[in-house]
C-alpha positions as CSV (number, residue, x, y, z in Angstrom):
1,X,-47.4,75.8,37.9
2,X,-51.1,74.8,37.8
3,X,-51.7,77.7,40.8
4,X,-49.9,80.2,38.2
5,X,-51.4,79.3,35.7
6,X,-54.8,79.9,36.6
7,X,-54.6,82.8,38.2
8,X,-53.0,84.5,35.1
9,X,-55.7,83.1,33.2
10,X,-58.6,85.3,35.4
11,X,-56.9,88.2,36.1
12,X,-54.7,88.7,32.7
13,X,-56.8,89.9,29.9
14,X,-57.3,87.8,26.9
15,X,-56.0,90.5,24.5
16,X,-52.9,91.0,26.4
17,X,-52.5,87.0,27.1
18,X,-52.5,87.1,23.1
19,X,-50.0,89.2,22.6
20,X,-47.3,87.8,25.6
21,X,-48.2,83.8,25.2
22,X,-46.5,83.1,22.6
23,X,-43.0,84.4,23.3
24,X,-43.1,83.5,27.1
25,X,-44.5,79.8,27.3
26,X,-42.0,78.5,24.8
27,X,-39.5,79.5,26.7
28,X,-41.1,77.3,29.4
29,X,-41.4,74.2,27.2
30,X,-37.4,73.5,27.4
31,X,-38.1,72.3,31.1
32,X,-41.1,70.7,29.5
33,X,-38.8,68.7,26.9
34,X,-39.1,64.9,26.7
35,X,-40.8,62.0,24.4
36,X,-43.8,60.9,26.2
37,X,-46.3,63.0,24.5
38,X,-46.6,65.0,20.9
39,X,-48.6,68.0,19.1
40,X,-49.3,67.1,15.8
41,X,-49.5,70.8,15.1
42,X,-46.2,71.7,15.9
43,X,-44.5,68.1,15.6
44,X,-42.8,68.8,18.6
45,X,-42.6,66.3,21.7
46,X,-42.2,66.7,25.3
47,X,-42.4,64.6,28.9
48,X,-45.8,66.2,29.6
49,X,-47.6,69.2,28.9
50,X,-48.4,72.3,30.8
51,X,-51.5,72.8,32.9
52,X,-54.3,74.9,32.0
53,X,-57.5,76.1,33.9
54,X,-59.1,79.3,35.1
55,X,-60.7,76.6,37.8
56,X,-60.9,73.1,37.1
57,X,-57.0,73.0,36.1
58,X,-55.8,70.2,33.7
59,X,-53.2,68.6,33.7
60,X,-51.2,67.9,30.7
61,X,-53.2,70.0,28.5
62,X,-51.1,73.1,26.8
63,X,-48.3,72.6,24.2
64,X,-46.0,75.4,24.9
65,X,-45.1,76.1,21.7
66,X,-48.4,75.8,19.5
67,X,-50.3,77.0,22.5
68,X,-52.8,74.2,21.6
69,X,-54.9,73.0,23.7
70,X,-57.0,69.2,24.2
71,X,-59.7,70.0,22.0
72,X,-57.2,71.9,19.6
73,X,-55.0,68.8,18.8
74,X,-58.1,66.8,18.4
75,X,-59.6,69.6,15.6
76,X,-56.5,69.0,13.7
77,X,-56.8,65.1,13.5
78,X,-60.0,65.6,12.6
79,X,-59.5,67.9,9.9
80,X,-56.8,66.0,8.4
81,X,-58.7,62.4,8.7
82,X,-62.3,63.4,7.8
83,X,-62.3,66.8,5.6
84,X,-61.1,68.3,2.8
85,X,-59.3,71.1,4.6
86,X,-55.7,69.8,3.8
87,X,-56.3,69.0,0.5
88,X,-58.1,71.7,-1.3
89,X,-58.1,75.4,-1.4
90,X,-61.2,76.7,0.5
91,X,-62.2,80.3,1.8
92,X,-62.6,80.0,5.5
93,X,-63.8,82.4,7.8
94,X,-62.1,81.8,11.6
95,X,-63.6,83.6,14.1
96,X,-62.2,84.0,17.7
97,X,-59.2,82.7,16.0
98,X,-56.9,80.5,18.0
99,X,-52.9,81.1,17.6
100,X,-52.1,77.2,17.8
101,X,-53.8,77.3,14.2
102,X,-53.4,80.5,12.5
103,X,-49.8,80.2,10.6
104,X,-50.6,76.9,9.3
105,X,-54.0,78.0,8.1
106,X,-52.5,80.9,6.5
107,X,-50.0,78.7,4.9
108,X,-52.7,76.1,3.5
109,X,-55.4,78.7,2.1
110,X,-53.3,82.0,1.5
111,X,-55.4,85.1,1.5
112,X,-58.5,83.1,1.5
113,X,-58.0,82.5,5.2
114,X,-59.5,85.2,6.9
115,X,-59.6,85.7,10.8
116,X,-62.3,87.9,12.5
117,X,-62.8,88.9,15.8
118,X,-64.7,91.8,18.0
119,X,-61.4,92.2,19.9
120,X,-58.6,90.2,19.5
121,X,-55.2,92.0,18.3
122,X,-54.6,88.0,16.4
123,X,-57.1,89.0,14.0
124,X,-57.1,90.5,10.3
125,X,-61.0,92.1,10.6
126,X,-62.6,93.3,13.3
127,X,-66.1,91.8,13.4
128,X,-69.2,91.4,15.3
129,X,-70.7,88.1,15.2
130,X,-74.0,88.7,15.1
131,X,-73.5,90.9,11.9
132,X,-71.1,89.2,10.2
133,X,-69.5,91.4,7.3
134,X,-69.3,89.6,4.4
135,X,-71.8,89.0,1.4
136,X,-74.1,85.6,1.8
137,X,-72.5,82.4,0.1
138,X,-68.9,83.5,0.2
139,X,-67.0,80.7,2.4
140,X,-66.5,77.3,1.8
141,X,-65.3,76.9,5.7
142,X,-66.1,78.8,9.0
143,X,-64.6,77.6,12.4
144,X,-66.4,79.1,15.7
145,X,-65.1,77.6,18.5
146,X,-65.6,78.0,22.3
147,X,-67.3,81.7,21.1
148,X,-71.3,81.0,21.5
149,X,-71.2,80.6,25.2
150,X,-70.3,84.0,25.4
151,X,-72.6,86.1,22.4
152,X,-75.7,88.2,23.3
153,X,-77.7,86.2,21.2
154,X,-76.0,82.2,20.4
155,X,-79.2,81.8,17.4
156,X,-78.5,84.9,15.8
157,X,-74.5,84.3,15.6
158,X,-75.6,80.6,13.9
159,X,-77.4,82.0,11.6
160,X,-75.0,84.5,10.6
161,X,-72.5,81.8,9.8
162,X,-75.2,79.7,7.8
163,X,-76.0,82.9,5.9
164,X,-72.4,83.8,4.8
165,X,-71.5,79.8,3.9
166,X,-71.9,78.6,0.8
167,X,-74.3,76.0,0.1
168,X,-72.7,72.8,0.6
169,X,-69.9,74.7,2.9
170,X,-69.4,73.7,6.4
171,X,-68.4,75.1,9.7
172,X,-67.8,73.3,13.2
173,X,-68.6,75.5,15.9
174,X,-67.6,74.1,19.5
175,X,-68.8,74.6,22.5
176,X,-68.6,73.7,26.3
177,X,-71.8,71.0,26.4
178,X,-72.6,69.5,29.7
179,X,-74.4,66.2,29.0
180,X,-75.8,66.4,32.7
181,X,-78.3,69.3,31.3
182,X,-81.2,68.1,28.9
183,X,-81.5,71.8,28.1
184,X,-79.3,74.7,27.4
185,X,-79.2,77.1,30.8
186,X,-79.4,81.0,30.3
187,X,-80.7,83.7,32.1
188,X,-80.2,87.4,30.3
189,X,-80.9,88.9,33.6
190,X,-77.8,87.8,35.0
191,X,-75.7,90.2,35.1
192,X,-73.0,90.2,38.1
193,X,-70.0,88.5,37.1
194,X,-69.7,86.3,40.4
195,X,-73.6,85.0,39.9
196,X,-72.1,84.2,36.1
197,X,-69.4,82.3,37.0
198,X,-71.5,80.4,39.6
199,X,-73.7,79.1,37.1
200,X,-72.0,79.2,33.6
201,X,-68.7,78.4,35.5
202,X,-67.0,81.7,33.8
203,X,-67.8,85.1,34.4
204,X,-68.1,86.2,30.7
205,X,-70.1,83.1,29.3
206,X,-73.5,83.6,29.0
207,X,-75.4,80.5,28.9
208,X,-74.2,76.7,29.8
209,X,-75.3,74.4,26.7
210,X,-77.1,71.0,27.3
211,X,-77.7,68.5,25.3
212,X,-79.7,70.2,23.2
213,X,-77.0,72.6,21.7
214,X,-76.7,70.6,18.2
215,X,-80.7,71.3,18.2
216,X,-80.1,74.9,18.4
217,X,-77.4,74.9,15.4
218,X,-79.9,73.0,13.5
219,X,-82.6,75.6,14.4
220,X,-80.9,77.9,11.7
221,X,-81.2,75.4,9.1
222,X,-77.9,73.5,9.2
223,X,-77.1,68.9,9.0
224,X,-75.6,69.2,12.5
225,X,-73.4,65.5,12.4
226,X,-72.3,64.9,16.0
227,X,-69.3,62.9,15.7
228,X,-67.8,60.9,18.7
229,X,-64.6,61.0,16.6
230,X,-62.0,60.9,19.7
231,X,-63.4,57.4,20.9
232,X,-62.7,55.8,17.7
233,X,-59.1,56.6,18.3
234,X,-56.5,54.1,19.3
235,X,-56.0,54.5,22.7
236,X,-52.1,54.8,22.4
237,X,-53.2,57.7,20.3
238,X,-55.3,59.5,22.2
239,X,-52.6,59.1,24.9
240,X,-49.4,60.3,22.8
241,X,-51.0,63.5,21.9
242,X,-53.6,64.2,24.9
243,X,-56.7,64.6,23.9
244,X,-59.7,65.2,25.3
245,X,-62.3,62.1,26.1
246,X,-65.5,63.5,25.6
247,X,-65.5,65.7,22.8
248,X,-67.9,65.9,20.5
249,X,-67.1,67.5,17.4
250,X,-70.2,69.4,16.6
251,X,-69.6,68.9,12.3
252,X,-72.2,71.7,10.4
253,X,-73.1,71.6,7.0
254,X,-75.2,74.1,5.0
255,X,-77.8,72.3,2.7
């Protein structure tokens, strides 16, 4: 399965994988079925989770049914236990967005939930990042997650999400960081999509962030709050719904 797995992940392309996931890997999840582990998106429980990877495959990591991944299950904890997502009515701006969260976004927010993408068939508007459509000051809530290692131009993206936020709003925007690096890699003049995937570690990301990737957020005027939020967990916790170690969640708020 992990083999499979992967290679539909680099030779499948995203907007078809969109499209099919969701009817096909459910149907995988009944051999999957079981008690040992839980996403608290779905509510639903199984022995173990699928694998995921285009190269360093996971195991345990994809809920078949909410399609959620580590770092997914631990965004919802953390918007339930430290934000006001769940309990007010915000207007949030998702870009990139991902499927595991869409429905019950839609559900909390209504049409105030907006998704935005430059390709994806998942989303309402069809947007480029680094002009973002909407007036300045309109969203209480953006999410940008695992998008800025692949944009032209990371700075200009940020400061396209500071500049339609309200003040006061927030956004989390996550990325890939490798703590290994004191400074983010990137090299415009890269251009062959082997030579990418050697150093970014995918073919269609552009840069490989370091420890300075909060830095750069905060370089377009936002209170970056780095928040080790997954080792405060019980550990019985972080077991019964996989989630990811080392995941900072990267918390933005516009002044």
């Amino acid at each position: 399965m992990k083999n499979l797995i992967s290679y539909v992940l680099r030779n499948v392309p995203r907007t078809t994988l969109q499209k099919v996931s969701h009817f096909v890997l459910p149907v995988i999840g009944l051999f999957y079925r079981g008690n040992n582990v839980e996403c608290p998106i779905s509510g639903k429980t199984y022995r173990k989770f699928l694998p995921y990877g285009r190269i360093d495959k996971r195991d345990n990591a994809l809920c078949p049914d909410s399609l959620s991944l580590e770092r997914h299950r631990l965004m919802w904890l953390y918007l339930k236990e430290k934000t006001n997502f769940f309990t007010e009515k915000l207007k949030v701006l998702h870009i990139a967005p991902e499927l595991c969260f869409m429905k019950k976004f839609e559900e909390l927010h209504g049409n105030n939930y907006i998704t935005a993408d430059i390709e994806s068939p998942l989303a309402k508007v069809r947007m480029d990042i680094h002009q973002i459509i909407f007036e300045a000051n309109f969203f209480d809530v953006v999410f940008c997650n695992h998008v800025m290692e692949h944009v032209d131009d990371d700075i200009k993206a940020m400061s396209e999400i500071y500049r339609v936020l309200k003040p006061g709003g927030w956004a989390i925007m996550q990325s890939p960081v490798y703590p290994e690096l004191e400074t983010t890699l990137e090299d415009p003049s890269i251009t062959d999509p082997k030579e990418r995937e050697a150093i970014y570690g995918q073919d269609d990301h552009q840069r490989k962030y370091g420890k300075d990737y909060a830095d750069r957020i905060r370089s377009v005027g936002f209170k970056v709050t780095e928040d080790d939020y997954v080792k405060k967990l019980p550990k019985e916790k972080v077991e019964r719904f996989a989630l990811p170690l080392d995941e900072i969640i990267f918390f933005c708020r516009k002044s």
